[in-house]
matplotlib code that plots the C-alpha trace (Angstrom):
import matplotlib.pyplot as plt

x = [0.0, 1.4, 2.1, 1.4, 3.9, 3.6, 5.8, 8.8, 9.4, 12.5, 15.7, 14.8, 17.0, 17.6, 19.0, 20.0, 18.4, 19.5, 17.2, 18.1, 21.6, 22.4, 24.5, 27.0, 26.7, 29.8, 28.4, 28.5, 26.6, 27.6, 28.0, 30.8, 28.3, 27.5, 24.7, 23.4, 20.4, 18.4, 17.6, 15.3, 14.8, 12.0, 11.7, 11.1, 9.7, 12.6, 11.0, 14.5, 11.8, 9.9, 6.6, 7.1, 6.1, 2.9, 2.5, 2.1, -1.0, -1.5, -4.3, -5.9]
y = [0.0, 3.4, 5.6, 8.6, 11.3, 15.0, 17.9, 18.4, 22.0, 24.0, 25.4, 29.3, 30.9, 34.1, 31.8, 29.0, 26.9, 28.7, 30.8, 32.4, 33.6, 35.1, 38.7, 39.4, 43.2, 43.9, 44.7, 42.2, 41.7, 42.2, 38.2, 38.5, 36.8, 38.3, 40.6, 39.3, 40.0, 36.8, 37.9, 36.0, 35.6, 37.7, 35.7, 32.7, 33.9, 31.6, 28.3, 27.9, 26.5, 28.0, 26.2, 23.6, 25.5, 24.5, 22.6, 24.3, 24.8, 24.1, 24.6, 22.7]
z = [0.0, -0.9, 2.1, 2.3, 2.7, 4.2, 2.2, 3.2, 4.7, 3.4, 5.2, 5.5, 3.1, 4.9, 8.5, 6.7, 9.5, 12.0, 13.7, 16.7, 17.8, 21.0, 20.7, 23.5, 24.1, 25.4, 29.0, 32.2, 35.1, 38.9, 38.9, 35.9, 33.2, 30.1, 28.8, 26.1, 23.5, 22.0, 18.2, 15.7, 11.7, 10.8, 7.9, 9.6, 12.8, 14.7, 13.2, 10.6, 7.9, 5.2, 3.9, 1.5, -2.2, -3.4, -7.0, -10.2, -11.6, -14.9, -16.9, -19.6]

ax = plt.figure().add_subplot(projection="3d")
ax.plot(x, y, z, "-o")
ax.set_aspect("equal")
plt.show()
């Protein structure tokens, strides 16, 4: 029996799959860790996938 098989999603092109890096600011805290900022793809939305692209349509 043929199985049925969801679409694959793609690698975001703008992150490349990776979508959320953490940015050292340059600053510490009291304790002697670093202040950091979390920043996401706005492609993406921090998911690192796009939607699979839908079919062409073709008319007859």
């Amino acid at each position: 029996m043929p199985q049925h098989t969801p679409a694959p999603e793609q690698i975001c092109p703008d992150c490349d799959g990776f979508p959320v890096v953490t940015i050292t600011t340059g600053t510490r805290h009291p304790d002697g860790s670093r202040a950091t900022l979390k920043a996401t793809c706005p492609t993406c939305h921090g998911t690192g996938t796009t939607p699979a692209p839908r079919p062409a349509v073709t008319h007859v």
